[in-house]
C-alpha positions as CSV (number, residue, x, y, z in Angstrom):
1,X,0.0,0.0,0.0
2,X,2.7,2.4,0.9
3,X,4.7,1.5,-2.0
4,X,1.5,2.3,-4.3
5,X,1.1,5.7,-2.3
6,X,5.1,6.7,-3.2
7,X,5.0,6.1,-6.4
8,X,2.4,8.6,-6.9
9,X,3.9,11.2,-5.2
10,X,7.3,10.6,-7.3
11,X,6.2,13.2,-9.8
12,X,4.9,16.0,-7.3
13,X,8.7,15.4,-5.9
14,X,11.0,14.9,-9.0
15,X,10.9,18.7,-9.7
16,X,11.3,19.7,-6.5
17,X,14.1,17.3,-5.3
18,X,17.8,18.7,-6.1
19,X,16.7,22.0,-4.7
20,X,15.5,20.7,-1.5
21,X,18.8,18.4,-1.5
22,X,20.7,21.9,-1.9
23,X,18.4,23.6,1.0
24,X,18.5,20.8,3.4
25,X,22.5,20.8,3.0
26,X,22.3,24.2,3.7
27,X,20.4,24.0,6.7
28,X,23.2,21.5,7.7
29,X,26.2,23.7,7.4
30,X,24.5,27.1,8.6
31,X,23.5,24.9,11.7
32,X,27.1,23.6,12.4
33,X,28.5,27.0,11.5
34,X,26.3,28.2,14.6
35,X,27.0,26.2,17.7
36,X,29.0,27.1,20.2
37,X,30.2,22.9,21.1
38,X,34.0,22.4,21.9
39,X,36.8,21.1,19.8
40,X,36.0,17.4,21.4
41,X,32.3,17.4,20.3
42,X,32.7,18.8,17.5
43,X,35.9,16.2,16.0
44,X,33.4,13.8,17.3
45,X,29.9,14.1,17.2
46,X,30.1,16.9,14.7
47,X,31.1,15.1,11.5
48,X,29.1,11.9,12.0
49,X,26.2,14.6,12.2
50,X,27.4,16.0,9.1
51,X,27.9,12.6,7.3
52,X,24.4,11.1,8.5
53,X,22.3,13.8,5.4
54,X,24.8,12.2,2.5
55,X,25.2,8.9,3.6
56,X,23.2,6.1,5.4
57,X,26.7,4.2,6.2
58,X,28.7,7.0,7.3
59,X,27.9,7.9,10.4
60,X,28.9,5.2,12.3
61,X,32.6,5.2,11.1
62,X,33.3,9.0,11.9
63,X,31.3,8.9,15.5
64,X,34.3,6.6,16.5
65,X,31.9,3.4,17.2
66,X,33.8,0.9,15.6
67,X,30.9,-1.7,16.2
68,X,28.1,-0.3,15.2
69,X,30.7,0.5,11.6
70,X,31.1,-2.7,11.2
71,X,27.6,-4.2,11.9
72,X,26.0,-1.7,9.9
73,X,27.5,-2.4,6.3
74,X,26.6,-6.2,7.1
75,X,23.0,-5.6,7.8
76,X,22.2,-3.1,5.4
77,X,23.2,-4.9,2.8
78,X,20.9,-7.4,3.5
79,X,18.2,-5.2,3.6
80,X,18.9,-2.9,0.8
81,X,15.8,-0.3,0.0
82,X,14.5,2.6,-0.3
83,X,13.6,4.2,3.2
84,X,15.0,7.7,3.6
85,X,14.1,9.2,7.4
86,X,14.7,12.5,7.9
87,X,15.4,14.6,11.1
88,X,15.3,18.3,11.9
89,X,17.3,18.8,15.7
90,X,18.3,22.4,16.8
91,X,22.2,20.9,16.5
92,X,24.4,18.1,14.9
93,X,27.8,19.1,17.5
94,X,27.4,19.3,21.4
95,X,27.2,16.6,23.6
96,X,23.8,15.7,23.7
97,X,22.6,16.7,19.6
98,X,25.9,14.9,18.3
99,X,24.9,11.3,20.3
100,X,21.3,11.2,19.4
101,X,22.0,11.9,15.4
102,X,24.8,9.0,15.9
103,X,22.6,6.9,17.3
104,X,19.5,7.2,15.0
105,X,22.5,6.8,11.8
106,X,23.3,4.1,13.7
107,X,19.7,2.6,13.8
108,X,19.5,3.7,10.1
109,X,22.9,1.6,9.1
110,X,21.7,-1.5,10.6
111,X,17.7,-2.0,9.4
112,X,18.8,-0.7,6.0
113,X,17.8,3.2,5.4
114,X,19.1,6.3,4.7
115,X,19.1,9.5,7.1
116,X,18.8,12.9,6.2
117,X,19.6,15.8,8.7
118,X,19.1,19.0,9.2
119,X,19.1,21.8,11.5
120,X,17.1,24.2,13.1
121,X,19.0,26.0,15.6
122,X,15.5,25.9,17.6
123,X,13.9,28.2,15.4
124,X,10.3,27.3,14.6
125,X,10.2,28.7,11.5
126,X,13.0,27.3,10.2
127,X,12.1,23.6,11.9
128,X,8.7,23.9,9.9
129,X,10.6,24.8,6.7
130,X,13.2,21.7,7.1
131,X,10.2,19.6,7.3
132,X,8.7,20.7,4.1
133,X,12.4,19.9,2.6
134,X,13.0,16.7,3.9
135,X,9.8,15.7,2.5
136,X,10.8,17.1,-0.8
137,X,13.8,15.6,-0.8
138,X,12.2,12.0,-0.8
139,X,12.0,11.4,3.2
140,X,9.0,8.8,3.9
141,X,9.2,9.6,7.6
142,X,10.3,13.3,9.6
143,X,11.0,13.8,13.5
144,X,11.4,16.9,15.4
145,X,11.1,18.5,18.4
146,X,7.8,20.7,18.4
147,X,9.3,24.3,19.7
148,X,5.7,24.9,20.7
149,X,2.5,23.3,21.7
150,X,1.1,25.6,18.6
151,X,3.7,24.6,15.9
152,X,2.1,20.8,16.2
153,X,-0.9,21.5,13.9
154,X,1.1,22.7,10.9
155,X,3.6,20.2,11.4
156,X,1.0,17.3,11.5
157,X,-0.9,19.1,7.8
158,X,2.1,18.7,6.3
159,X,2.8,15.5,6.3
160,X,-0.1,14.5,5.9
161,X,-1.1,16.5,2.7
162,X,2.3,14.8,1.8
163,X,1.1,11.2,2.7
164,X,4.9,11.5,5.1
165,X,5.0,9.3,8.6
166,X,5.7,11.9,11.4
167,X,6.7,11.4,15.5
168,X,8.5,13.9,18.0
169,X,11.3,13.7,20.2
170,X,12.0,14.8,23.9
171,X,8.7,15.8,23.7
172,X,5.3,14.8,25.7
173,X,1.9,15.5,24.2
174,X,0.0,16.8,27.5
175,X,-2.1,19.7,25.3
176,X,-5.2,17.8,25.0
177,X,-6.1,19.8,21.9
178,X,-2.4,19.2,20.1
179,X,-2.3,15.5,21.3
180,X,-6.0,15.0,19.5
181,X,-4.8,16.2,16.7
182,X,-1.5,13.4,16.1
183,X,-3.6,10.7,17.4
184,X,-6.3,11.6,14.5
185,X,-3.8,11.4,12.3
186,X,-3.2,8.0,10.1
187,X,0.4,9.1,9.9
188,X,1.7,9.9,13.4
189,X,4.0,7.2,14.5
190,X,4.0,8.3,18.3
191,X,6.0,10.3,20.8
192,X,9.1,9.9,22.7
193,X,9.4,12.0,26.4
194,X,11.1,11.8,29.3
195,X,10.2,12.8,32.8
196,X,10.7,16.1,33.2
197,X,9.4,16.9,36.5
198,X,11.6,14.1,37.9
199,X,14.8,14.9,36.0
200,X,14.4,18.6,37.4
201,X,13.7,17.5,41.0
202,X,16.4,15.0,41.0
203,X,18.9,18.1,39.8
204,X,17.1,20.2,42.5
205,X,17.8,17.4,45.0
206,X,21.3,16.8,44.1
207,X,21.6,20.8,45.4
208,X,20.0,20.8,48.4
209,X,21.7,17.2,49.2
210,X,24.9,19.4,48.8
211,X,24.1,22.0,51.2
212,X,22.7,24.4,48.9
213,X,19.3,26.0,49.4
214,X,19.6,29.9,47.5
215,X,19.2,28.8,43.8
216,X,20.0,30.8,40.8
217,X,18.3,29.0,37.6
218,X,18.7,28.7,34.5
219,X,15.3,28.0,32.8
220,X,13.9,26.9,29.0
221,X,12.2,29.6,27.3
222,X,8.3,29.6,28.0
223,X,5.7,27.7,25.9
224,X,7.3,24.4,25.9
225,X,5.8,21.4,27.4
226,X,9.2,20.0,28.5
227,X,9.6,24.0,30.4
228,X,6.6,23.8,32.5
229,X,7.4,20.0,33.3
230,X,10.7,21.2,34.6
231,X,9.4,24.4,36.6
232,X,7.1,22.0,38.5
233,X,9.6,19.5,39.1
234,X,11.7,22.7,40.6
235,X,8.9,23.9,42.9
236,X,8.0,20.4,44.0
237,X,11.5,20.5,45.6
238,X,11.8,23.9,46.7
239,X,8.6,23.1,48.9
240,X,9.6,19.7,49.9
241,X,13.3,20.8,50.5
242,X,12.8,24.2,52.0
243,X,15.0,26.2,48.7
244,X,14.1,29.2,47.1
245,X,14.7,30.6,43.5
246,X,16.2,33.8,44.1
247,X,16.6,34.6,40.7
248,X,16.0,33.0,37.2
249,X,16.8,33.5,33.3
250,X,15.0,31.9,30.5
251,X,17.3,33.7,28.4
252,X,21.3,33.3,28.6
253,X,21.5,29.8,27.5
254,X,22.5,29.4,24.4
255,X,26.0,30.7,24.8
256,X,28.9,30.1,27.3
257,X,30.0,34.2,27.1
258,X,25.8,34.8,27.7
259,X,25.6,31.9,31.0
260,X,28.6,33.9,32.5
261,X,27.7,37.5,32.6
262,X,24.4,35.9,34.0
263,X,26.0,34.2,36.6
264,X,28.2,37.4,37.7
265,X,24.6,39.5,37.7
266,X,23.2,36.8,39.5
267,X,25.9,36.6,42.4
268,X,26.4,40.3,42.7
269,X,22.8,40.9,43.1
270,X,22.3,38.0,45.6
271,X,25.5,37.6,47.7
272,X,23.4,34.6,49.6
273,X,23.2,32.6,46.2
274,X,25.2,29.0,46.7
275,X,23.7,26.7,44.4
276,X,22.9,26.9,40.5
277,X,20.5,24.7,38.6
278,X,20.3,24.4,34.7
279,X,17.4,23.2,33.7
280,X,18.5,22.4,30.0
281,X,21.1,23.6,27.5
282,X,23.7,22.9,29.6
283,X,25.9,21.8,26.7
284,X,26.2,25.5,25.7
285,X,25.9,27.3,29.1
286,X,27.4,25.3,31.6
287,X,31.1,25.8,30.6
288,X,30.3,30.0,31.3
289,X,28.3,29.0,34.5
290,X,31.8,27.2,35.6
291,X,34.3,30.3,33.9
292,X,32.7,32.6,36.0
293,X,32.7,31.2,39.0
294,X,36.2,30.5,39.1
295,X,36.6,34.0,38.2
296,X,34.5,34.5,41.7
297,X,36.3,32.1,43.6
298,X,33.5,30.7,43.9
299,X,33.2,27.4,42.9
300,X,33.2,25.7,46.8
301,X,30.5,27.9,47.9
302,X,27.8,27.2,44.8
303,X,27.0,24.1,43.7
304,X,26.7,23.2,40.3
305,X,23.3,20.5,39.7
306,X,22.1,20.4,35.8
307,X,19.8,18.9,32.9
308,X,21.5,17.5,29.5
309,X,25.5,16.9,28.9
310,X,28.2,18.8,28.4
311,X,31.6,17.7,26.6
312,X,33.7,19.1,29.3
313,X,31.5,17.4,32.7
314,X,34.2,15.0,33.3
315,X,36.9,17.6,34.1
316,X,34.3,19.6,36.2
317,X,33.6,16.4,38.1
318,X,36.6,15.9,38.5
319,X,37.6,19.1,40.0
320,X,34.6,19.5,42.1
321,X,32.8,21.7,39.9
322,X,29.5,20.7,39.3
323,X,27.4,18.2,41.7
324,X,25.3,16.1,39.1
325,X,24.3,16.4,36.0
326,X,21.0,14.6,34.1
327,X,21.3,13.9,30.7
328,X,22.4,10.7,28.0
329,X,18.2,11.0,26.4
330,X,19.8,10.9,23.3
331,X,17.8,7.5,21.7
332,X,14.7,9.0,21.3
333,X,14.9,9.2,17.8
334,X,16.6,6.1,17.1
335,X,13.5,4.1,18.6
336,X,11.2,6.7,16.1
337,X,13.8,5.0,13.2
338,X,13.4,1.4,14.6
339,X,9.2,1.9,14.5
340,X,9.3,4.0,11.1
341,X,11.7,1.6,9.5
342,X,9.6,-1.5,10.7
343,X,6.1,0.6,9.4
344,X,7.8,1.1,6.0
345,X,9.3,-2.6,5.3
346,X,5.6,-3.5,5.6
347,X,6.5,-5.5,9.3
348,X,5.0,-2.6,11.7
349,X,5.5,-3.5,15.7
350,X,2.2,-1.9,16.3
351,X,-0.8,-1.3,14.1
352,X,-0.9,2.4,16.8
353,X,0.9,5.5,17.8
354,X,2.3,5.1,20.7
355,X,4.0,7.3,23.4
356,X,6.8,6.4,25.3
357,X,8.9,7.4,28.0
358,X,12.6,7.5,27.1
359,X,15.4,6.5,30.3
360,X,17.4,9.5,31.8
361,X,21.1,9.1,32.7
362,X,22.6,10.4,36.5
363,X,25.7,11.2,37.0
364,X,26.9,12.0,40.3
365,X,30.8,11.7,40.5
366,X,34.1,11.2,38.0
367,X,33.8,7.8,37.8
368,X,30.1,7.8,36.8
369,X,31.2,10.7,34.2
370,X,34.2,8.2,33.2
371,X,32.1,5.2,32.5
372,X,29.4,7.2,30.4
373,X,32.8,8.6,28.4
374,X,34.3,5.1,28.0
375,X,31.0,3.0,26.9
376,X,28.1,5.3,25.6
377,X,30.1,8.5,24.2
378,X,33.4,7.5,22.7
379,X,31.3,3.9,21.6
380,X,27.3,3.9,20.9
381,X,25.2,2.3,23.0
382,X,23.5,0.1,20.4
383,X,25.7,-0.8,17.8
384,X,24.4,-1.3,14.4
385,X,23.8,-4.9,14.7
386,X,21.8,-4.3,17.8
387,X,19.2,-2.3,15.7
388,X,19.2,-4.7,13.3
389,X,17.8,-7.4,15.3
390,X,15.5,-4.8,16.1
391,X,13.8,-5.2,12.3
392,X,11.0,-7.6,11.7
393,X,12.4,-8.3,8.6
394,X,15.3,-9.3,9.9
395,X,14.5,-10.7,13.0
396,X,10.8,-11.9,12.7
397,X,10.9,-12.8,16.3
398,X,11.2,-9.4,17.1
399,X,8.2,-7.9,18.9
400,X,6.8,-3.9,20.6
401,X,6.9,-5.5,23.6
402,X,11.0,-6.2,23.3
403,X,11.4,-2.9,22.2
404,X,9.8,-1.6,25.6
405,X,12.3,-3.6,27.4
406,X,15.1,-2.2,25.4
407,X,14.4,1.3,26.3
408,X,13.5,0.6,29.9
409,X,17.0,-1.3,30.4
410,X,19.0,1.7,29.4
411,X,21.5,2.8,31.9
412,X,25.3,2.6,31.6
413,X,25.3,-0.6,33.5
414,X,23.2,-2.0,31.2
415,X,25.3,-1.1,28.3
416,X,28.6,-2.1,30.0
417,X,26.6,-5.7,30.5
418,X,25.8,-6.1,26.9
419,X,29.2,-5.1,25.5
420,X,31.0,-7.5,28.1
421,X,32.5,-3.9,29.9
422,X,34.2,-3.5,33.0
């Protein structure tokens, strides 16, 4: 049936497919051009970003995950085809875009399709626009993160005037109104989220375990599910820990320079402050949350708790700069890829669209920081082969049910198990 359904389409698309293929590489290098990740992410997690629009079998050799290299030329070989996925994320280069693009190439290489990526440096406008190319440029299924509960609607008439699956990303359909509207829909896939009150709690907690109780925050920009999540997640601890938010800004977080003039506003207004909390971006802010405290002298008197990873948190951990840090969500989209893939090959693991809740990662020392650099950064956490087995077609056995045990498992024990580690 879907086969029927693309050929159809091939005409609307011919025309319009070398300048979307010009756009979306575009989108790709003014992306890159724009973030602010270190000469380690970028080395890293930058070019297998790059590689993953050109190529469905490049990504894993320049992530540096040898494994999933090797397992995916095997597998997608044998499952040679036409599936092109296509992903618009705010970033291809910091510490937490870079792992969940090498993961979903990763997915890609081993159940046999191509990836195309783009970026949107979280501007809506330019999200909705990469969707409209990536379907022009032949993509069969698009993920994103919605940038607004209002942005869903014209995301979801897109694809489906195009006849295009569609799914989301570190994002939770709580809007009533929005999640009506994907569940109507023959071609939403589902939704992958985490739990954002908890993750925010648990960085609160970390603090006030620490001794800190006069919080400075860094907040998400209003209007986002995933923000008002993590605002009630900080006020449920404030109340049951007895902390206060003396001060807050939505708005210094996208660059280090931005996070420390922020932080040397915050302290001199509020000489009580001794704890920080990020509640996301901390892969651009955190390393200016850390710069100007030293420039304080003040990195034993406020402590450091945060949301998503930064390249450089083994260091700080390692010097005593920051207390925990929440973070490693970064296979969301591959488990979009593994239930797009199996819809497209004709072998769907459910008939519905689904919602999930992806794992969280804690880290609360070096060595925690070490092991997450050693097995699920510098490697993948599911090599290629994994995610083959992960196809119906190639593993008929393989059922939604396993798949929900996959992604509850996920922790960096569980991935030192599976790849005989430690």
């Amino acid at each position: 049936m879907f086969h029927s359904l693309r050929r159809k389409k091939e005409m609307r698309r011919k025309g319009a497919k070398a300048a979307a293929a010009i756009l979306v590489a575009a989108s790709m290098v003014l992306g890159m051009a724009g973030c602010g990740g270190s000469s380690a992410g970028s080395s890293d997690s930058g070019n297998a970003g790059s590689s993953a629009g050109t190529s469905s079998a490049a990504g894993g050799t320049e992530s540096g995950a040898s494994g999933a290299d090797s397992g995916g030329s095997s597998a997608s070989s044998e499952t040679a085809g036409d599936i092109k996925l296509g992903l618009s994320i705010y970033s291809t280069t910091d510490a937490t875009a870079g792992p969940m693009v090498n993961n979903m190439q990763a997915a890609c290489d081993g159940m046999g399709a191509e990836l195309v990526v783009a970026t949107d440096d979280q501007d809506l406008e330019k999200e909705i626009t990469n969707i409209e190319n990536l379907i022009a440029n032949g993509c069969q299924a698009v993920f994103c993160l919605p940038y607004s509960d209002d942005s869903i609607p014209r995301i979801a008439k897109i694809c489906e005037e195009a006849e295009v699956y569609f799914g989301f990303y570190w994002y939770d359909l709580t809007n009533e109104e929005t999640h009506d509207v994907c569940y109507r829909s023959d071609y939403f896939l589902g939704n992958i989220y985490e739990d954002d009150v908890w993750s925010a709690y648990t960085a609160m907690k970390t603090l006030s375990e620490a001794g800190a109780s006069h919080i400075g925050m860094f907040g998400l920009p209003t209007g986002r599910t995933t923000t008002t999540k993590r605002d009630n997640g900080i006020q449920k601890a404030c109340e049951e820990f007895g902390m206060e938010i003396l001060v807050e800004d939505r708005v210094n977080t996208n660059t280090s320079d931005d996070a420390a003039s922020s932080v040397e506003s915050m302290v001199s207004s509020y000489s009580e402050l001794d704890g920080i909390v990020i509640a996301g971006m901390t892969q651009t802010c955190l390393p200016g949350v850390i710069q100007a405290l030293q420039n304080l002298g003040l990195t034993d008197k406020v402590k450091v708790s945060c949301i998503d990873f930064n390249e450089n948190q083994t260091e700080y951990f390692e010097k005593g700069y920051v207390n925990g840090v929440i973070g490693g969500h970064f296979t969301g989209c591959a488990w979009l890829a593994v239930l797009a893939v199996n819809k497209l090959q004709g072998t769907p693991l459910t008939d519905e669209a689904v919602s999930v809740k992806d794992e969280f990662l804690v880290l609360q020392s070096a060595d925690d920081a070490k092991n997450y650099d050693a097995y699920l950064y510098a490697e993948l956490p599911y090599t290629a082969d994994e995610y083959a087995q992960m196809s119906r077609k190639i593993n008929g056995e393989f059922t939604y049910d396993d798949l929900l045990e996959i992604i509850a498992s996920y922790s960096v024990e569980d991935v030192m198990t599976r790849h005989n580690a430690g």
